[in-house]
One Martini backbone bead per residue (centre of mass of N, CA, C, O) as a GRO file, in nm:
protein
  260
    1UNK     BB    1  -0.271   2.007   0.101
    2UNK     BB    2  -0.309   2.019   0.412
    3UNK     BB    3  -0.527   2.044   0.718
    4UNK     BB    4  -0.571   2.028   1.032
    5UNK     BB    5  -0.833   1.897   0.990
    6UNK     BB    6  -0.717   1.651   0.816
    7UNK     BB    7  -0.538   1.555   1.052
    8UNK     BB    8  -0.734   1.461   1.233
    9UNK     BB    9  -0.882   1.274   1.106
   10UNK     BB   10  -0.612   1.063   1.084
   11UNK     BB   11  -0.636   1.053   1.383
   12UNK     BB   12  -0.949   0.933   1.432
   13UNK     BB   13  -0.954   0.721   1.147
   14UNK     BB   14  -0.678   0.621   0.965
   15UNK     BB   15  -0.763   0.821   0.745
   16UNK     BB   16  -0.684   1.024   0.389
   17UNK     BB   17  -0.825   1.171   0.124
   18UNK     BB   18  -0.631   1.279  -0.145
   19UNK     BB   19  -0.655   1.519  -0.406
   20UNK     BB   20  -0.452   1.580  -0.648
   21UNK     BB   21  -0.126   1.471  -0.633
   22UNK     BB   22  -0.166   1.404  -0.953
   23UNK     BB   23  -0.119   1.455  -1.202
   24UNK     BB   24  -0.187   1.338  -1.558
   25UNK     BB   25   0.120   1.303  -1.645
   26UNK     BB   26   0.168   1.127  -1.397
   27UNK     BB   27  -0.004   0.925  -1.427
   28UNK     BB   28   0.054   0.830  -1.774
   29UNK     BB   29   0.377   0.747  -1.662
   30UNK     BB   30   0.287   0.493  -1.427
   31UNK     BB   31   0.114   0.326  -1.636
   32UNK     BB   32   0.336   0.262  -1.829
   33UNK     BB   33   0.529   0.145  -1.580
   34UNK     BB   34   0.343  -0.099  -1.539
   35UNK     BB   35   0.330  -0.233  -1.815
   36UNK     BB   36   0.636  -0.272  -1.862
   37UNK     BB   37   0.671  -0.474  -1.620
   38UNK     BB   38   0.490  -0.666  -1.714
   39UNK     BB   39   0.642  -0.757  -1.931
   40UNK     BB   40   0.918  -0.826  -1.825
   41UNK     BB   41   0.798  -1.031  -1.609
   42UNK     BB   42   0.729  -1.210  -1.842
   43UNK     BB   43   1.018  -1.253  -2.004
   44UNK     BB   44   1.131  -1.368  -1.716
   45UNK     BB   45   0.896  -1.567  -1.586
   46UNK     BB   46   0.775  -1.358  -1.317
   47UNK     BB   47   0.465  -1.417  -1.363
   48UNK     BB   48   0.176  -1.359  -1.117
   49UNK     BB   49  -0.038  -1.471  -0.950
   50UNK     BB   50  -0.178  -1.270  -0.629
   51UNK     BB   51  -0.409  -1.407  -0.516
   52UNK     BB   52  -0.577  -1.450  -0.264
   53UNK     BB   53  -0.636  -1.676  -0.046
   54UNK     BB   54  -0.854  -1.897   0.089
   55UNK     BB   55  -1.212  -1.897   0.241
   56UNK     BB   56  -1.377  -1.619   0.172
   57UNK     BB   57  -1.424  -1.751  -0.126
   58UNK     BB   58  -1.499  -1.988  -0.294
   59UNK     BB   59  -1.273  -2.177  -0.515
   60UNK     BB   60  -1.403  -2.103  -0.742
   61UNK     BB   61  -1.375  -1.791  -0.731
   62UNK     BB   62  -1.087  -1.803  -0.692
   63UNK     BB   63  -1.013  -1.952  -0.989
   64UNK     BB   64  -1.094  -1.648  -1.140
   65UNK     BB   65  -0.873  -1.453  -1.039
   66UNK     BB   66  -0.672  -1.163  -1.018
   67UNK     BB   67  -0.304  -1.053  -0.985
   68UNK     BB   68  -0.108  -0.778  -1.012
   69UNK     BB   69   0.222  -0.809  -0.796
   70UNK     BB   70   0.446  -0.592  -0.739
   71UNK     BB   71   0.754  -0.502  -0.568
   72UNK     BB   72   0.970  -0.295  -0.597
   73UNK     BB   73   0.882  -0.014  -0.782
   74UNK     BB   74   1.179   0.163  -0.760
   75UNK     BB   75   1.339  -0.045  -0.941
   76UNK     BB   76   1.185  -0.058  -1.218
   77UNK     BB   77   1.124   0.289  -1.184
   78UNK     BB   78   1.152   0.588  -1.166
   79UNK     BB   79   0.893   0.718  -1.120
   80UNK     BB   80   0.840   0.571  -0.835
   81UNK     BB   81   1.040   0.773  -0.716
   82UNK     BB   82   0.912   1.042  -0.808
   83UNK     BB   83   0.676   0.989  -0.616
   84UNK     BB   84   0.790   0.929  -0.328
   85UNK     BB   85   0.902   1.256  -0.326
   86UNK     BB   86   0.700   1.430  -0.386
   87UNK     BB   87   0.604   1.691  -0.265
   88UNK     BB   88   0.293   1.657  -0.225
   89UNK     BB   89   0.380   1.412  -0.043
   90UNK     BB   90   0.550   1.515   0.173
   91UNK     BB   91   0.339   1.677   0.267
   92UNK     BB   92   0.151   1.506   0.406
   93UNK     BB   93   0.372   1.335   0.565
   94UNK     BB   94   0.445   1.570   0.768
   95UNK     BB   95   0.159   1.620   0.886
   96UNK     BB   96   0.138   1.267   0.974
   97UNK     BB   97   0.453   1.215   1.066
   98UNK     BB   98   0.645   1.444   0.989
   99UNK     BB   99   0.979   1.538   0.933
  100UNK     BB  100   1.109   1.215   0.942
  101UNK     BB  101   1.101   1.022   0.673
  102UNK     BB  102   1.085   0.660   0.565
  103UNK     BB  103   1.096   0.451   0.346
  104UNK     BB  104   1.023   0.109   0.291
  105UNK     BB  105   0.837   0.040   0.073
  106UNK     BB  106   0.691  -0.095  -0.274
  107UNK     BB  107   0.393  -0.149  -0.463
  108UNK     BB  108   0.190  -0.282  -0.697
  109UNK     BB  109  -0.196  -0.307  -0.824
  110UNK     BB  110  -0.353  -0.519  -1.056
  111UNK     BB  111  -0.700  -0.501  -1.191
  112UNK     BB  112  -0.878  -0.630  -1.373
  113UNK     BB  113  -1.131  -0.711  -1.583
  114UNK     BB  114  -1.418  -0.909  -1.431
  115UNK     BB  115  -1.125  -1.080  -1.234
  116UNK     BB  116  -1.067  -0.867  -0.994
  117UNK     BB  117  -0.903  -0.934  -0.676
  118UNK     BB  118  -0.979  -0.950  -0.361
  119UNK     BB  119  -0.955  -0.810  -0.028
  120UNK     BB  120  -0.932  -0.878   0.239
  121UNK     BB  121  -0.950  -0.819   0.567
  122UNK     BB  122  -0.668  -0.593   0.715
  123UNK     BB  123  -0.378  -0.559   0.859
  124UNK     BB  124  -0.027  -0.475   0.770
  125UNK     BB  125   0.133  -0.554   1.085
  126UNK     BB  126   0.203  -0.840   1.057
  127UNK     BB  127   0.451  -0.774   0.783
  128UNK     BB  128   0.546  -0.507   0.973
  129UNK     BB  129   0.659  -0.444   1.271
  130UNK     BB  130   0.616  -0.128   1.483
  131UNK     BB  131   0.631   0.010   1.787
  132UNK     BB  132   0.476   0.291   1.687
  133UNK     BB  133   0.297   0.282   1.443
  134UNK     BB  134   0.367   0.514   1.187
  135UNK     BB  135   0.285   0.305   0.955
  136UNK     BB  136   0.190   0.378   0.617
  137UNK     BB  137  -0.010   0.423   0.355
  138UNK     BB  138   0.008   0.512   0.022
  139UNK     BB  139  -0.231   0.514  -0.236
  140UNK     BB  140  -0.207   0.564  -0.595
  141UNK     BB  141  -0.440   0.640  -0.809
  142UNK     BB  142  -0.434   0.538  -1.191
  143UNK     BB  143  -0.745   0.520  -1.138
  144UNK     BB  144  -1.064   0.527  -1.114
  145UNK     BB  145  -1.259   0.438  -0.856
  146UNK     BB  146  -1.507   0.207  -0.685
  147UNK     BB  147  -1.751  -0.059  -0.629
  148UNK     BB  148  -1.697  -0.203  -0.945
  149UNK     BB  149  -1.340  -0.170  -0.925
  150UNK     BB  150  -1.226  -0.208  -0.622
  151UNK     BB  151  -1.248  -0.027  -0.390
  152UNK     BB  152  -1.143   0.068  -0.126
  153UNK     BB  153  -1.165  -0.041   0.201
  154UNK     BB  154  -1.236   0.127   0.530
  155UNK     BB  155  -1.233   0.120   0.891
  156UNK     BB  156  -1.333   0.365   1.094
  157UNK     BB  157  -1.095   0.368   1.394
  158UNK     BB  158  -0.953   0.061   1.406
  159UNK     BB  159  -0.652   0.152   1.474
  160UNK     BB  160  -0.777   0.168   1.816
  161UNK     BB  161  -0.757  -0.148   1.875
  162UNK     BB  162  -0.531  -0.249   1.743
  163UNK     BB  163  -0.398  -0.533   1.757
  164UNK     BB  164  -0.509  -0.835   1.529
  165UNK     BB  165  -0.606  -1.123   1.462
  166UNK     BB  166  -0.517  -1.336   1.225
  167UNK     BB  167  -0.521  -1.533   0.965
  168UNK     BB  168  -0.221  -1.680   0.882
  169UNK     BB  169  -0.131  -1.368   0.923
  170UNK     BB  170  -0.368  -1.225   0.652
  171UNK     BB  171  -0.635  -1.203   0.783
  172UNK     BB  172  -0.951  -1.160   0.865
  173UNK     BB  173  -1.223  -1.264   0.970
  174UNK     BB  174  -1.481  -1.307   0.722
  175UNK     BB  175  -1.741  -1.292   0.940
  176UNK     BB  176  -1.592  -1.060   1.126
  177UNK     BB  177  -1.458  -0.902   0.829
  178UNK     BB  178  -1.587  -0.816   0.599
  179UNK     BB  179  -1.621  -0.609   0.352
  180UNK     BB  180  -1.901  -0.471   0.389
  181UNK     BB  181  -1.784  -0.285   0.661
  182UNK     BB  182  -1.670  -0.140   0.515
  183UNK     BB  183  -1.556   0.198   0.373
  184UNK     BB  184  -1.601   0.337   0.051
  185UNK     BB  185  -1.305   0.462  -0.154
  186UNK     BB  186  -1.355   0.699  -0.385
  187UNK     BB  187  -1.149   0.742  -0.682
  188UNK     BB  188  -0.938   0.940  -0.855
  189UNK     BB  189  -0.683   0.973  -1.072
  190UNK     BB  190  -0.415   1.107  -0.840
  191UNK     BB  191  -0.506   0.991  -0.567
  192UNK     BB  192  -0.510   0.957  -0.242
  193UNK     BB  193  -0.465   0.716  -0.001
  194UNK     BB  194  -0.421   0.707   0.344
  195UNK     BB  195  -0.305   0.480   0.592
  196UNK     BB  196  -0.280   0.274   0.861
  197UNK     BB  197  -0.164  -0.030   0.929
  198UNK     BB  198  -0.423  -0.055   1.140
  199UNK     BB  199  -0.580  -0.032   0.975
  200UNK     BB  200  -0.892  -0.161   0.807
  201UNK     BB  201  -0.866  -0.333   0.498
  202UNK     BB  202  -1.019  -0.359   0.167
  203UNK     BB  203  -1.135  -0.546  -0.133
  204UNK     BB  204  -1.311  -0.617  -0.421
  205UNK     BB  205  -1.411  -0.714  -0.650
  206UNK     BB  206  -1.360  -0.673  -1.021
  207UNK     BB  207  -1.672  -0.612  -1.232
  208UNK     BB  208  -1.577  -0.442  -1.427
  209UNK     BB  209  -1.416  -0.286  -1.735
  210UNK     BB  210  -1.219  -0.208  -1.546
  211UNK     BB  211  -0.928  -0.102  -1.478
  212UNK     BB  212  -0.729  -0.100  -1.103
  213UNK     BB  213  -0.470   0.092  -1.060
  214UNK     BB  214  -0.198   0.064  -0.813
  215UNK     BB  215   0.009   0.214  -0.593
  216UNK     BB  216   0.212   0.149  -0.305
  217UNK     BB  217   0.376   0.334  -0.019
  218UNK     BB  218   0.573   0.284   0.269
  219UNK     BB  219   0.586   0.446   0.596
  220UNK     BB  220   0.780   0.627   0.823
  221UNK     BB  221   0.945   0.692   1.066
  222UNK     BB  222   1.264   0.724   1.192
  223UNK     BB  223   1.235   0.596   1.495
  224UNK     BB  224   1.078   0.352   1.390
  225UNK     BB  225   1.098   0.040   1.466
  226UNK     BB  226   1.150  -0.281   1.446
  227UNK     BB  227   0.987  -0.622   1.570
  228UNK     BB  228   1.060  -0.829   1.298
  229UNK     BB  229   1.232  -1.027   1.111
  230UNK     BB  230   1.015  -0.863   0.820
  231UNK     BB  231   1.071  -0.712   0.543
  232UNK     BB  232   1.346  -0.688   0.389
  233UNK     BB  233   1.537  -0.426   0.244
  234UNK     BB  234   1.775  -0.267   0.092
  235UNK     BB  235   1.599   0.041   0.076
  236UNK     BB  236   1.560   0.056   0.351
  237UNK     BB  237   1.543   0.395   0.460
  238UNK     BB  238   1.454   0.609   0.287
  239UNK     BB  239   1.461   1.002   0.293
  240UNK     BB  240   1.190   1.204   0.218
  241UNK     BB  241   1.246   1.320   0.462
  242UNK     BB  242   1.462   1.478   0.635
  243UNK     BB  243   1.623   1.306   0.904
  244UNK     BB  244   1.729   1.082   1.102
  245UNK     BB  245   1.878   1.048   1.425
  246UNK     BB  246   2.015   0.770   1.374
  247UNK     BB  247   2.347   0.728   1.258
  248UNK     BB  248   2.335   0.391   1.306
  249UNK     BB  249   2.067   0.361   1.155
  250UNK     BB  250   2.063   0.356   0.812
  251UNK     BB  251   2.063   0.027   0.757
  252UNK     BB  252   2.027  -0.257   0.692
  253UNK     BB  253   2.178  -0.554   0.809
  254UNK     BB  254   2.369  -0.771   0.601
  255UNK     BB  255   2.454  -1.106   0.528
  256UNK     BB  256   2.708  -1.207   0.362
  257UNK     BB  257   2.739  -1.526   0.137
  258UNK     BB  258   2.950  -1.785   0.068
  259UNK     BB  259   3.064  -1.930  -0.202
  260UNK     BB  260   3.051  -2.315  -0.216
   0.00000   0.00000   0.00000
């Protein structure tokens, strides 16, 4: 899928956009399967609108935005396990993290027409810190995506600054990290885009008539560990490449509580 040139480039600049890593019929499979979920969580009346708040943005401007985001999609449908796993993303996996990967967790994100919210800049190891730092995302693009229905948006190299402070751990200061910072990543729907935890990334309004949806997956090594107790989840430590290395660490511990 990709070559020693591809790996240097996401080693220097801290993403990499890879095109064609889903075909046309595995794209309206999971485009089938947002649509789904969306409907379930209506009827479950877990449907919510996850637009970021803040400062970012005047709040008349806040109140006419929409996001919907949910967590944890290979527990909501097939379609995203085989995703995750897909031969195509895990030969990228292995060149950019190594031999042995394993999933964090994963999550939608769609964008509306003419009111999908934007993403203010920031990293995402605030979210869940991890040692040494392996933890990437790879975002596929189910439509194809531009600046003007809020294509993503990364800070080329900005991975190498480090951890940097966070308003309220949740995003950067965006008048010193406007989105307009940003070098914007044009994608066809069946592209991925990987980037690193700590690339400063983020994405502006859908001012479009297109919806742009997006699934998004995060890896890390399998050696790497957090470094604090947030984001855990049942199934993460997920070994989508080779093996684990550390045979008592195969899966989150959690305290089961008796009922009162």
């Amino acid at each position: 899928m990709i070559n020693e040139q591809d790996v240097q480039f996401y080693k220097d600049y801290g993403y990499l956009l890879v095109r064609n890593v889903f075909d046309q019929a595995e794209v309206e499979e999971m485009r089938e399967a947002v649509e789904k979920i969306i409907r379930r969580a209506a009827r479950a009346k877990a449907d919510q609108n996850h637009a970021w708040q803040g400062d970012y943005l005047p709040p008349e401007q806040l109140k006419k935005l929409v996001l919907k985001g949910f967590h944890d999609v290979h527990y909501h449908d097939a379609a995203f396990m085989r995703a995750a796993i897909h031969p195509r993303m895990t030969a990228v996996l292995q060149q950019i993290i190594g031999p042995n990967v394993q999933l964090h967790h994963s999550k939608m994100l769609v964008k509306p027409p003419s009111n999908g919210a934007a993403f203010p800049m920031h990293q995402d190891y605030p979210y869940f810190p991890h040692r040494d730092h392996t933890m990437l995302a790879a975002s596929i693009h189910l439509d194809d995506a531009d600046t003007e229905n809020g294509c993503l948006c990364v800070v080329p190299g900005s991975h190498k600054e480090g951890i940097l402070p966070h308003v309220g751990s949740y995003y950067l200061n965006h008048k010193e990290y406007p989105i307009s910072s940003g070098t914007p990543c044009p994608a066809s729907a069946g592209d991925v885009l990987f980037f690193n935890y700590l690339t400063i990334h983020g994405s502006d309004v859908n001012r479009s008539e297109r919806t742009r949806r997006n699934v998004l997956f995060q890896y890390r090594d399998a050696s790497d560990l957090p470094t604090a107790n947030v984001h855990f989840d049942w199934g993460m430590g997920l070994m989508v490449s080779g093996e684990n290395p550390d045979f008592n660490n195969v899966k989150p511990k959690y305290e089961i509580l008796n009922e009162k």
